[in-house]
GUFIRO-209665 format. One record per residue: residue in three letters; residue number from 1; x, y, z of N, C-alpha, C in turn. Coordinates in nm, 3 decimals, padded with zeros to 5 digits. Each point is the difference from the previous one (the first is absolute). Example, Ala and Ser with C-alpha at 12.3 -4.5 7.8 and 13.67 -1.06 7.14 Angstrom:
REM residues 2
[atom 'ala', 1, [01.319, -00.569, 00.780], [-00.089, 00.119, 00.000], [00.090, 00.120, 00.000]];
[atom 'ser', 2, [-00.035, 00.105, -00.072], [00.082, 00.119, 00.006], [-00.077, 00.109, 00.073]];
REM end
This chain:
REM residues 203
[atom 'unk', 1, [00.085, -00.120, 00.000], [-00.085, 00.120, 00.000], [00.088, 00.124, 00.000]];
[atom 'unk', 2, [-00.020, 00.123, -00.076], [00.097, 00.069, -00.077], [-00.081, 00.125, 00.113]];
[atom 'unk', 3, [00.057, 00.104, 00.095], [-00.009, 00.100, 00.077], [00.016, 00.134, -00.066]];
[atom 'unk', 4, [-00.053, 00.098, 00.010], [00.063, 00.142, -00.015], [-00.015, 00.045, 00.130]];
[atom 'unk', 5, [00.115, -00.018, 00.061], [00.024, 00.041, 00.111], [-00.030, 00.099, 00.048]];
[atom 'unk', 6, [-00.051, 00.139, 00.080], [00.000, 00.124, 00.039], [00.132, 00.056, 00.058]];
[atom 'unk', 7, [00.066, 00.045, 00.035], [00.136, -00.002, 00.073], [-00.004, 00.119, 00.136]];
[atom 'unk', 8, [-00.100, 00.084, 00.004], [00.004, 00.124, 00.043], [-00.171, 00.039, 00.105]];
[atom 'unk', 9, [-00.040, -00.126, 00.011], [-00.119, -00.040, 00.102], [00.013, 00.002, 00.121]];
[atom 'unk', 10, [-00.077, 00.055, 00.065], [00.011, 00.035, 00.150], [-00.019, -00.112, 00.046]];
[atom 'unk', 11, [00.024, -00.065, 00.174], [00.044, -00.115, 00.033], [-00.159, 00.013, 00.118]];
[atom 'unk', 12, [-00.065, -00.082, -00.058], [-00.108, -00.023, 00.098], [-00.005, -00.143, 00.038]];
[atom 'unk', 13, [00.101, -00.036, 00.123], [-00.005, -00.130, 00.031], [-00.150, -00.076, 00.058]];
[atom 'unk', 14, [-00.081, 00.071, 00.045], [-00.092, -00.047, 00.037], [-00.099, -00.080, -00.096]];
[atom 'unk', 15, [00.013, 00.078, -00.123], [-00.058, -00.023, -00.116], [00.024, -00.135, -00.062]];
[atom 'unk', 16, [00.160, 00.013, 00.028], [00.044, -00.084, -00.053], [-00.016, -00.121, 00.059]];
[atom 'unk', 17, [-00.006, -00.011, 00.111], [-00.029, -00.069, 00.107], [-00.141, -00.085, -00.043]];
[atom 'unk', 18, [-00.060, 00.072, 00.011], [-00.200, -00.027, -00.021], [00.073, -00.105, -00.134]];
[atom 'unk', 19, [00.036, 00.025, -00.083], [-00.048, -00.102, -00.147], [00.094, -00.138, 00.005]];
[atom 'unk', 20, [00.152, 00.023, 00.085], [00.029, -00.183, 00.035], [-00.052, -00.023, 00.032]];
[atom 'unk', 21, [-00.095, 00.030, 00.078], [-00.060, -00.076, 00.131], [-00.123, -00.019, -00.072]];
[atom 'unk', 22, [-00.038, 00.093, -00.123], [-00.145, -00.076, -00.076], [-00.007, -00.121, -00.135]];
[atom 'unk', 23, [-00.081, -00.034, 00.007], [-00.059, -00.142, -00.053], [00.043, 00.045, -00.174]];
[atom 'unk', 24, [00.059, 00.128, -00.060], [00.062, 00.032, -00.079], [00.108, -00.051, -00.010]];
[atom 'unk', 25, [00.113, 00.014, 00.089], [00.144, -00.055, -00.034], [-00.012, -00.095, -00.031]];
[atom 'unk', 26, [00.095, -00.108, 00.006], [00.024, -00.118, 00.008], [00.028, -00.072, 00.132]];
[atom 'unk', 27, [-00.057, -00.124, 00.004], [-00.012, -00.037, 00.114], [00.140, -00.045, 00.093]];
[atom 'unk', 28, [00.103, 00.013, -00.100], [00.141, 00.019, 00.088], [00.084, 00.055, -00.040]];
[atom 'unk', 29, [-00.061, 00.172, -00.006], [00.059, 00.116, -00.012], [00.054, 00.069, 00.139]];
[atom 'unk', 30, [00.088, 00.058, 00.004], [00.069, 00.054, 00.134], [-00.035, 00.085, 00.088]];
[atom 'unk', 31, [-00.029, 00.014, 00.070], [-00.066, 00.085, 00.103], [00.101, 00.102, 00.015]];
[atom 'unk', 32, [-00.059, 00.155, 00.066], [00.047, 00.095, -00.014], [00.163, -00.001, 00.086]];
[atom 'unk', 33, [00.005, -00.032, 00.091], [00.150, -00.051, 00.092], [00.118, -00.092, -00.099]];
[atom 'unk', 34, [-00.067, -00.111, -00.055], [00.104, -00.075, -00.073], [00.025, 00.082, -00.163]];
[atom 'unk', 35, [-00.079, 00.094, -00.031], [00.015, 00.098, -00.112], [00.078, 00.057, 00.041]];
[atom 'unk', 36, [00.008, 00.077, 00.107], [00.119, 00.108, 00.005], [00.122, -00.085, 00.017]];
[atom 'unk', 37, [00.006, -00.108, 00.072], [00.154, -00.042, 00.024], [00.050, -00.059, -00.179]];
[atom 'unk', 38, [-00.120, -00.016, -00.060], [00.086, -00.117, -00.096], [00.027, 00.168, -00.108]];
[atom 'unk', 39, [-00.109, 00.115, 00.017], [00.056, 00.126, -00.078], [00.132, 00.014, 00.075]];
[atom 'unk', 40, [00.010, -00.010, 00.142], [00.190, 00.038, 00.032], [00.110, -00.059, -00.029]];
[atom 'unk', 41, [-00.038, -00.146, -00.037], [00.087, -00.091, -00.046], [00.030, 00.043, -00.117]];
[atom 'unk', 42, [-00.097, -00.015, -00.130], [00.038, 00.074, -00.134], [00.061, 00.104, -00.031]];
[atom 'unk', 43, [-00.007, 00.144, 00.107], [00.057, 00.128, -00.002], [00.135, -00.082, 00.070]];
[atom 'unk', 44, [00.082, -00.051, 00.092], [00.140, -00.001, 00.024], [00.037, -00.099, -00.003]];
[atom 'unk', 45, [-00.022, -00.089, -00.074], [00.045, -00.095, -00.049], [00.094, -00.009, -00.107]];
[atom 'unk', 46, [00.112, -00.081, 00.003], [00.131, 00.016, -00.102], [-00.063, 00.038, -00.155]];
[atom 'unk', 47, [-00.128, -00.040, -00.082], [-00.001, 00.055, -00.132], [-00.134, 00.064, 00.039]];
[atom 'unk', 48, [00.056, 00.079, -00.137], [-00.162, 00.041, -00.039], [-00.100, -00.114, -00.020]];
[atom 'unk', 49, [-00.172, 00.000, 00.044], [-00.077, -00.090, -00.073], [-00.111, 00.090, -00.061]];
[atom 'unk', 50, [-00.024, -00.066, -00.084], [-00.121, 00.151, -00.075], [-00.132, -00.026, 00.016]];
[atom 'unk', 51, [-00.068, 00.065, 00.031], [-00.202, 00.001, 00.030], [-00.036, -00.135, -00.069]];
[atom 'unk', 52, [00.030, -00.018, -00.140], [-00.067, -00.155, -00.022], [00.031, -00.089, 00.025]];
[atom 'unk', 53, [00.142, -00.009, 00.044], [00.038, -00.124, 00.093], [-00.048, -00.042, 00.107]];
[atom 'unk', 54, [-00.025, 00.109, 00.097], [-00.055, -00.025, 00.110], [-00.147, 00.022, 00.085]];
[atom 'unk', 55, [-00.051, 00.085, -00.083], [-00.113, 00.042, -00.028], [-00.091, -00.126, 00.015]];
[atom 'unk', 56, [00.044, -00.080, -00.072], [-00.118, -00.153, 00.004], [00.038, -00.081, 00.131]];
[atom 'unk', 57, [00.147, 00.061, 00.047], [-00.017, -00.105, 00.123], [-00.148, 00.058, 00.087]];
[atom 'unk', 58, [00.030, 00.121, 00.020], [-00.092, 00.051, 00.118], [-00.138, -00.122, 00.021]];
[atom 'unk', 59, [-00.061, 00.027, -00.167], [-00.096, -00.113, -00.024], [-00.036, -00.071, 00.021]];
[atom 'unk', 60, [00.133, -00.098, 00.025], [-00.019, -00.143, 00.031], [00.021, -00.058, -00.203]];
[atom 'unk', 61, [00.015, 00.090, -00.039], [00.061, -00.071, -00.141], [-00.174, -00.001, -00.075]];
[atom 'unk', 62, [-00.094, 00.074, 00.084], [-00.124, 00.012, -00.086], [-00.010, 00.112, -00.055]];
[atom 'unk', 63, [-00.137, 00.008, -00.037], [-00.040, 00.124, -00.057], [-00.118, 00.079, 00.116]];
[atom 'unk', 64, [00.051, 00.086, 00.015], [-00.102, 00.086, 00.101], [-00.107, 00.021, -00.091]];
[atom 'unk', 65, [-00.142, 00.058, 00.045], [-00.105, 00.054, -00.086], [-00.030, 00.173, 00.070]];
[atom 'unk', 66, [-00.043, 00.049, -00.055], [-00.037, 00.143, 00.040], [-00.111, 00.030, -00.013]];
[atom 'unk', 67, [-00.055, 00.088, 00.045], [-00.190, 00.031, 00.019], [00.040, 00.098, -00.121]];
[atom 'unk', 68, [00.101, 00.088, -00.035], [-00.009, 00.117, -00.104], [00.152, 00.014, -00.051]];
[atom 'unk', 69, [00.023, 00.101, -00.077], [00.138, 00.031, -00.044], [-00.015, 00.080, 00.084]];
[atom 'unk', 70, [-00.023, 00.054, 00.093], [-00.014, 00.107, 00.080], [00.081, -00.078, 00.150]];
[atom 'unk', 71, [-00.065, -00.095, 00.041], [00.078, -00.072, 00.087], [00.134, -00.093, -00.015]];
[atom 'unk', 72, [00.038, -00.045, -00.156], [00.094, -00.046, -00.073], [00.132, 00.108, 00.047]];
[atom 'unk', 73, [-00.051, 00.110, -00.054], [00.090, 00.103, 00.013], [00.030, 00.025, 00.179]];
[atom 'unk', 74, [-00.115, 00.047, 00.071], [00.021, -00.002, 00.110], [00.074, -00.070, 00.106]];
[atom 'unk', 75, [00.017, -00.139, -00.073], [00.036, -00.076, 00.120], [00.138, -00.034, -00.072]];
[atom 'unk', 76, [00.048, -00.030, -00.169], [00.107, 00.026, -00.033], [00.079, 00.088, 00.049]];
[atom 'unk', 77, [-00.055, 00.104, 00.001], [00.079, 00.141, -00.029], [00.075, -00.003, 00.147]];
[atom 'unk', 78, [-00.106, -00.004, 00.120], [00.040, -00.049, 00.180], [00.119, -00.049, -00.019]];
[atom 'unk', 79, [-00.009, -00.127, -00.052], [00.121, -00.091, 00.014], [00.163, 00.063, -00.091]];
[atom 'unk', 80, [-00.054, 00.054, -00.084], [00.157, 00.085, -00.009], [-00.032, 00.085, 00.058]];
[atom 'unk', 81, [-00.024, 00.045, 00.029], [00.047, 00.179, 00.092], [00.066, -00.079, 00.097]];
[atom 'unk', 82, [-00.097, -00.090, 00.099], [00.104, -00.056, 00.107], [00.098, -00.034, -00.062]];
[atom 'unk', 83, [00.021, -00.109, -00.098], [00.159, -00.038, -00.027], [00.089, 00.112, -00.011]];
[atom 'unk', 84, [-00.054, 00.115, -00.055], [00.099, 00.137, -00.018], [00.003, 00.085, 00.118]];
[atom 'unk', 85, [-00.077, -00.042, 00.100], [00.030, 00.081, 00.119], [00.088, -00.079, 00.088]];
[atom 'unk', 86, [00.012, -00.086, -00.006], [00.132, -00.122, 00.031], [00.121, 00.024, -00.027]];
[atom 'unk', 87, [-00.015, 00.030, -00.126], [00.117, 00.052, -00.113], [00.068, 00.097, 00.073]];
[atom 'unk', 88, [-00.082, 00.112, -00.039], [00.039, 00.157, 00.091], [00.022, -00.054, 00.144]];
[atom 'unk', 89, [-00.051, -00.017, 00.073], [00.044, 00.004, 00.171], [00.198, -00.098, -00.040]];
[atom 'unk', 90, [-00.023, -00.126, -00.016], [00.107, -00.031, -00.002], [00.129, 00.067, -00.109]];
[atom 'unk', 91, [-00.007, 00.075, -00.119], [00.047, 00.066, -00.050], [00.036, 00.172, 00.079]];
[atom 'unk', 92, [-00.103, 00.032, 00.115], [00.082, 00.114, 00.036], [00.030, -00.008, 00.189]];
[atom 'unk', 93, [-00.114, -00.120, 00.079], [00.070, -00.009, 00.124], [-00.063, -00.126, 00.018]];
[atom 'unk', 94, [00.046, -00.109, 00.020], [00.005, -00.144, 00.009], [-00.053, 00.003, 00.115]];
[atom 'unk', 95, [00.052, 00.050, 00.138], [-00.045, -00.006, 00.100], [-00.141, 00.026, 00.070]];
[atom 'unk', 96, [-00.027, 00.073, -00.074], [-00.149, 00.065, 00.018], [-00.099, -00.136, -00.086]];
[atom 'unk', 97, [00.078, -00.087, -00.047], [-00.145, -00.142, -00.060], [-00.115, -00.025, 00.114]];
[atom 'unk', 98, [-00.128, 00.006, -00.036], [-00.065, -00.032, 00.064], [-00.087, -00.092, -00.040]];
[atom 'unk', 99, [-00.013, -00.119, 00.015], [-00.020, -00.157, -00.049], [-00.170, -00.033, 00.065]];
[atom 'unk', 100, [-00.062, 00.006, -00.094], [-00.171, -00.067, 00.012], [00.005, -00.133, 00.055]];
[atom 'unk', 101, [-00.053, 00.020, 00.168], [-00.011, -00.126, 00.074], [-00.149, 00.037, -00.015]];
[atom 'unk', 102, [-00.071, -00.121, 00.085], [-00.077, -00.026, 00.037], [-00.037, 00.026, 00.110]];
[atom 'unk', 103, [-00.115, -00.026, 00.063], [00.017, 00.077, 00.185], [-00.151, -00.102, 00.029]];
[atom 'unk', 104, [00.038, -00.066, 00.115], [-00.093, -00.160, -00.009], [-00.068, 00.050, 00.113]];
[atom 'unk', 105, [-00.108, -00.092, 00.057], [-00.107, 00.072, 00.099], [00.056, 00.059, 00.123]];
[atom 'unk', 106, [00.101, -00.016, 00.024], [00.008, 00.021, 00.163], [00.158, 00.114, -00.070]];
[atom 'unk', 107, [-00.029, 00.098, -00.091], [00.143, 00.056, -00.052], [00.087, -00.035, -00.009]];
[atom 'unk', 108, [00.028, -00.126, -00.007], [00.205, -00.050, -00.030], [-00.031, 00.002, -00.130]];
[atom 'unk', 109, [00.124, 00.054, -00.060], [00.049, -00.014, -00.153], [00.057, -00.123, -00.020]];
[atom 'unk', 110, [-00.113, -00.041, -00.156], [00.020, -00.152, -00.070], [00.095, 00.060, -00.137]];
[atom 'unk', 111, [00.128, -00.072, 00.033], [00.045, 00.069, -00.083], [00.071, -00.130, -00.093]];
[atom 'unk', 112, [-00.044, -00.152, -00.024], [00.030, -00.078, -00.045], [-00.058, -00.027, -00.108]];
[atom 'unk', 113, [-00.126, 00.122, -00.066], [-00.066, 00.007, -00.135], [00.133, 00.034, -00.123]];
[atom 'unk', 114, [00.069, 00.158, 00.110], [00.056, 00.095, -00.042], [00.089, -00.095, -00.082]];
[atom 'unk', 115, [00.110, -00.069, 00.111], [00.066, -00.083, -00.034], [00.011, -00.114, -00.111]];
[atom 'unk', 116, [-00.146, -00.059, 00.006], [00.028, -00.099, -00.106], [-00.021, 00.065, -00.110]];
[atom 'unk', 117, [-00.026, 00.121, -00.047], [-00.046, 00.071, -00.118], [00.166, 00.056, -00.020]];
[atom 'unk', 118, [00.087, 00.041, 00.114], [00.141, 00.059, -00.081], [00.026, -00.165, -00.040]];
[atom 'unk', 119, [00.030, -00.077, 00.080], [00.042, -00.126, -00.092], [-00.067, -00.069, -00.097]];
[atom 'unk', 120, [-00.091, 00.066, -00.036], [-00.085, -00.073, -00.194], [00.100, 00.080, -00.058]];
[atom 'unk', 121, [00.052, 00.132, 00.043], [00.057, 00.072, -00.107], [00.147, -00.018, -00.020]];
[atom 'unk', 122, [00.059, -00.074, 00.128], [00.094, -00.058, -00.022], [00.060, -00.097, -00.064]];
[atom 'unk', 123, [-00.115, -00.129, -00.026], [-00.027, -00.091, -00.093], [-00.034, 00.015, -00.096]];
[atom 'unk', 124, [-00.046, 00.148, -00.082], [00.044, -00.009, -00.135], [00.155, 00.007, -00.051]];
[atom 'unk', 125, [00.073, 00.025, 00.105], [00.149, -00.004, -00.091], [00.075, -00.041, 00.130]];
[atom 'unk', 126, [-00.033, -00.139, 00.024], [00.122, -00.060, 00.126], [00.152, -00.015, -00.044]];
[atom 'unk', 127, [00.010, -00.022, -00.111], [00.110, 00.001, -00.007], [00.112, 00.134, 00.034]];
[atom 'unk', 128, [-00.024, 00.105, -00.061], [-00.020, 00.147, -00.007], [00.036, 00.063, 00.186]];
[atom 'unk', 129, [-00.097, -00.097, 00.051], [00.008, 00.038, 00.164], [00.065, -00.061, 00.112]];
[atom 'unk', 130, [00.107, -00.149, -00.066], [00.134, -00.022, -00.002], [00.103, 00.064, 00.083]];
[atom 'unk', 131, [00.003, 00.100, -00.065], [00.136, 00.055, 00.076], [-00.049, 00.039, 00.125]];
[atom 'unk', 132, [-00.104, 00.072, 00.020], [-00.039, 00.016, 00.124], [-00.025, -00.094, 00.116]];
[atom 'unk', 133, [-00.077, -00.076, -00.040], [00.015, -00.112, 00.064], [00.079, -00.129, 00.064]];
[atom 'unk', 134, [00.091, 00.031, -00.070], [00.146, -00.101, 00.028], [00.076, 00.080, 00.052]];
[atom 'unk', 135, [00.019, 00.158, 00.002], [00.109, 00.046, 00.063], [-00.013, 00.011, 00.150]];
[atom 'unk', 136, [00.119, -00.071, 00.082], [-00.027, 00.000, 00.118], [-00.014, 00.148, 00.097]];
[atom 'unk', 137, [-00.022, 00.071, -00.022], [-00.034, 00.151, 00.054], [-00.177, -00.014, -00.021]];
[atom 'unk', 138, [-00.010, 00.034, -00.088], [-00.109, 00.101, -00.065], [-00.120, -00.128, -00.031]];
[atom 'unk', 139, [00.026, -00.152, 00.028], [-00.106, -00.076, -00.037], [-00.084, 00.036, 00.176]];
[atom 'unk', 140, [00.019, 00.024, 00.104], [-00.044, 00.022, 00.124], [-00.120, 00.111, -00.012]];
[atom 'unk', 141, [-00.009, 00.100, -00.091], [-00.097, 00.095, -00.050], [-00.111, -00.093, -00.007]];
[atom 'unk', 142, [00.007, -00.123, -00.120], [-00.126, -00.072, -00.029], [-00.089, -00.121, 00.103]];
[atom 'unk', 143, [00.076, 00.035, 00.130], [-00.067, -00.093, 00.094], [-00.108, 00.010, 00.044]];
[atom 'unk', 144, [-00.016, 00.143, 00.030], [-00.135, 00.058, 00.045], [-00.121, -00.038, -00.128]];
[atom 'unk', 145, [00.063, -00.010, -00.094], [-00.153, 00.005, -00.105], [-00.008, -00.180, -00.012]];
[atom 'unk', 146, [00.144, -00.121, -00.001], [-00.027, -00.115, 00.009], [-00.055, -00.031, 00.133]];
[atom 'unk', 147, [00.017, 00.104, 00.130], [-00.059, -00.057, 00.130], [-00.173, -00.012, -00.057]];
[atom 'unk', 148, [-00.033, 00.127, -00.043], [-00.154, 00.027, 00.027], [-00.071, -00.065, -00.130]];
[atom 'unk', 149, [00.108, -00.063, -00.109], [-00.080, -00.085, -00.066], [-00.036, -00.135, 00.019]];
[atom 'unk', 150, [00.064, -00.039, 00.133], [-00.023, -00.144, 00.037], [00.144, -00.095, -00.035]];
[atom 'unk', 151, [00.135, 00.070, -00.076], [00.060, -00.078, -00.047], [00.093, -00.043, 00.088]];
[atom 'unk', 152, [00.008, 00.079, 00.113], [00.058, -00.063, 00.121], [-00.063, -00.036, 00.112]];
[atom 'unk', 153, [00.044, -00.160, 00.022], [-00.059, 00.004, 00.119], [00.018, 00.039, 00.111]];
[atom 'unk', 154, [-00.074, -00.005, 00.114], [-00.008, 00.044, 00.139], [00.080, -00.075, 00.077]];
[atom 'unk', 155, [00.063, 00.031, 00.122], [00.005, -00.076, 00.086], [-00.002, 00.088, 00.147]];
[atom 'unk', 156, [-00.111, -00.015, -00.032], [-00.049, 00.137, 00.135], [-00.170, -00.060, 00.050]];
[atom 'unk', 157, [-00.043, 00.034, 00.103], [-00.106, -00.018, 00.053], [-00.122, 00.108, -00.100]];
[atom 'unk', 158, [-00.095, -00.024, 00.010], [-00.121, 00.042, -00.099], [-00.008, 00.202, 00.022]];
[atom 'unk', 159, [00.039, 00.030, 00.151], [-00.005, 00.137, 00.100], [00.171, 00.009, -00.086]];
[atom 'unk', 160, [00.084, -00.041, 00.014], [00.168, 00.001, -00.073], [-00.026, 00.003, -00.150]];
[atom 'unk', 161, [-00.095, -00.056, -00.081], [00.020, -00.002, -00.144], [-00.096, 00.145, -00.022]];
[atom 'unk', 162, [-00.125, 00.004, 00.091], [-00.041, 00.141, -00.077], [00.084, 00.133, 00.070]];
[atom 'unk', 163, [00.076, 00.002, 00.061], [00.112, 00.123, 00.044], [00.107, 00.025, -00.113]];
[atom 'unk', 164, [00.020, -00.106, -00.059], [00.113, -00.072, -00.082], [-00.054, 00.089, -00.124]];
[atom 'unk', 165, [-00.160, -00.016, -00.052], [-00.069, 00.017, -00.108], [-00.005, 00.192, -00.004]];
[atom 'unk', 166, [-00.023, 00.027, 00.096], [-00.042, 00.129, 00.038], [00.153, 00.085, -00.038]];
[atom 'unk', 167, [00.130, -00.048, 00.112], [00.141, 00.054, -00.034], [-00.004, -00.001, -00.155]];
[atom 'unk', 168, [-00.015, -00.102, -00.076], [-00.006, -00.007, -00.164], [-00.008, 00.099, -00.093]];
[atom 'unk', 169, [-00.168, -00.014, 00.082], [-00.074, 00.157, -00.077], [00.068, 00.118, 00.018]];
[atom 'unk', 170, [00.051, 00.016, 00.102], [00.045, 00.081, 00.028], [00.155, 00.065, -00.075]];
[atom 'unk', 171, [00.066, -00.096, -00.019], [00.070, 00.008, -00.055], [00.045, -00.026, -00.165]];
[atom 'unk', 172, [-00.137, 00.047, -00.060], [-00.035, -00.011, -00.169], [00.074, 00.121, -00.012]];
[atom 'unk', 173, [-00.059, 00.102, 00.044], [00.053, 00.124, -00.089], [00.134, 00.001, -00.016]];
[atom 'unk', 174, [00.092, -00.022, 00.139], [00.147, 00.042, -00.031], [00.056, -00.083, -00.095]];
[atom 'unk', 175, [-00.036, -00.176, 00.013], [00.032, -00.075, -00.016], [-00.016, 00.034, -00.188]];
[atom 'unk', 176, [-00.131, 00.024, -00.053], [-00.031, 00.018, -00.154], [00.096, 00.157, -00.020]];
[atom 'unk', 177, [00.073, 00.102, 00.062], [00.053, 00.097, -00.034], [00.148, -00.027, 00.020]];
[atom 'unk', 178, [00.017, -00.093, 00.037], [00.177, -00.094, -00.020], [-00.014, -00.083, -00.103]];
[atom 'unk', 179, [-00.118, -00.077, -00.079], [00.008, -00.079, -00.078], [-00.007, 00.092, -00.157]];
[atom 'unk', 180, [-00.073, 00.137, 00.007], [00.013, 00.072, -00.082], [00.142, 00.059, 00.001]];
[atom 'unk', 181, [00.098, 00.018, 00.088], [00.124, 00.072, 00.001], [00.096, -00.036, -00.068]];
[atom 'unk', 182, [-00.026, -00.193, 00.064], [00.085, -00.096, -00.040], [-00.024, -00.024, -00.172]];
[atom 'unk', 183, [-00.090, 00.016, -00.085], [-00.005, 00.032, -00.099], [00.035, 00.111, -00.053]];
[atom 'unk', 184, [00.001, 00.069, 00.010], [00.089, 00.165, -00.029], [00.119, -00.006, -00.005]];
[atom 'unk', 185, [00.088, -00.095, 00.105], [00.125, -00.011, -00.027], [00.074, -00.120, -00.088]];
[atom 'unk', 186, [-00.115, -00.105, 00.004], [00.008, -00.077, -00.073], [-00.001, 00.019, -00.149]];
[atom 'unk', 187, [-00.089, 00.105, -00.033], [00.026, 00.059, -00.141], [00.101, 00.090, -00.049]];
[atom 'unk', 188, [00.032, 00.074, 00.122], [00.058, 00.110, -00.007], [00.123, 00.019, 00.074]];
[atom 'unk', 189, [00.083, -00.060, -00.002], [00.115, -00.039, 00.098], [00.063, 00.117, -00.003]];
[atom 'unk', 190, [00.107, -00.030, 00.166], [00.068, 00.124, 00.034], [00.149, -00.017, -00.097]];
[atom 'unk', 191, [-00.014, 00.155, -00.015], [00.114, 00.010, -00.141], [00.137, -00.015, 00.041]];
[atom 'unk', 192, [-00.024, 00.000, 00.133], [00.168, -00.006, 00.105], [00.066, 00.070, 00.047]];
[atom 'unk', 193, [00.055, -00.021, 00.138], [00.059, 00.032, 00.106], [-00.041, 00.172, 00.051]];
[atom 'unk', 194, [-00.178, -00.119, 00.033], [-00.090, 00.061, 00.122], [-00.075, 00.102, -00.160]];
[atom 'unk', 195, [00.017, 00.050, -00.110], [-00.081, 00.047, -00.063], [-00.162, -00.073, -00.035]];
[atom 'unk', 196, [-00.089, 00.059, -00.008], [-00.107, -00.061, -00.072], [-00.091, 00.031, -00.078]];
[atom 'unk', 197, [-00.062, -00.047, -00.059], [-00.101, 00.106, -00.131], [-00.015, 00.112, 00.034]];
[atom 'unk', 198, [-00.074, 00.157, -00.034], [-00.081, 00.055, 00.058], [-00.113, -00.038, 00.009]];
[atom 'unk', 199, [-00.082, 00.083, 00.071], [-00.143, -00.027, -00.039], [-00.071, -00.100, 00.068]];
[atom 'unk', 200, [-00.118, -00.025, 00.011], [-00.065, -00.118, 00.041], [-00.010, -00.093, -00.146]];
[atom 'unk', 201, [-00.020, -00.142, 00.035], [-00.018, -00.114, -00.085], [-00.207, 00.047, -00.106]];
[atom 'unk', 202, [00.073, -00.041, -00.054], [-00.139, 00.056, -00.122], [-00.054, -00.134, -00.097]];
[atom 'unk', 203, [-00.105, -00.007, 00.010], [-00.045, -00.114, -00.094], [-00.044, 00.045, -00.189]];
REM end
């Protein structure tokens, strides 16, 4: 299915919100939490991937339906602005990321949606995400998102594994603004002895 994207649409997550969650999407299309992590994965991740590549993951590899071109556009258009407001925050202060959890009845942040949505986007190009992962420094970044996807196990009491879960969450943002860094230098290596690019890293 062939898009004309909008690029320049105001970001009404709520909106956006209302139509995964309706009998429109597809029935294993991504919910608004695992959208933003797998949009953060695509923005700092070692390559570029382009809207039609990944675009159908969100899906579930279906075809969404729309009530109008009016909501086509609407709920397209949402989903890049966020990816480009991703863009911009980590293109001018990394630190300031602020990552779409969830917030469950009693307010703790579920933030293991977030998570398995940056790792779909990691699995379009595992190979690609390699270096990161094998280097003994900088593979310690991706624990927090393998803790809260289940890929490690526990060995903690049920009161010990959700403290465990919570520290996690907690530690997405810094943890995804070292994994974006570590790509910056990875592309962009220091030219030597203590010099380094100018500028911030640019996609």
């Amino acid at each position: 299915m062939g898009y004309n994207l909008p690029l320049n649409s105001p970001i009404d997550l709520d909106a956006l919100d209302d139509y995964l969650m309706s009998d429109r999407a597809p029935e294993d299309s991504m919910g608004l939490s695992d959208l933003d992590g797998f949009l953060t994965g695509v923005v700092i991740g070692p390559e570029v991937i382009l809207p039609s590549e990944w675009l159908p993951v969100i899906w579930g590899r279906q075809e969404p339906r729309f009530e109008s071109e009016d909501e086509m556009r609407i709920v397209l258009g949402t989903i890049m602005a966020l990816y480009n407001e991703i863009a911009a925050c980590f293109n001018s202060d990394p630190d300031e990321f602020d990552p779409v959890f969830w917030e469950g009845p009693e307010g703790q942040v579920i933030a293991s949606d977030w998570a398995a949505g940056f790792l779909d986007a990691v699995a379009l190009r595992p190979q690609a995400w390699k270096p990161l992962i094998e280097d003994d420094h900088a593979r310690i970044l991706m624990a927090p998102l393998f803790l809260l996807n289940g890929d490690i196990e526990f060995d903690a009491s049920p009161a010990g594994e959700d403290e465990l879960l919570a520290e996690a969450s907690d530690m997405i943002p810094t943890c995804i603004a070292g994994i974006y860094e570590f790509w910056c230098n990875f592309r962009n290596p220091p030219l030597g002895r203590g010099r380094s690019r100018p500028g911030r890293c640019r996609r």
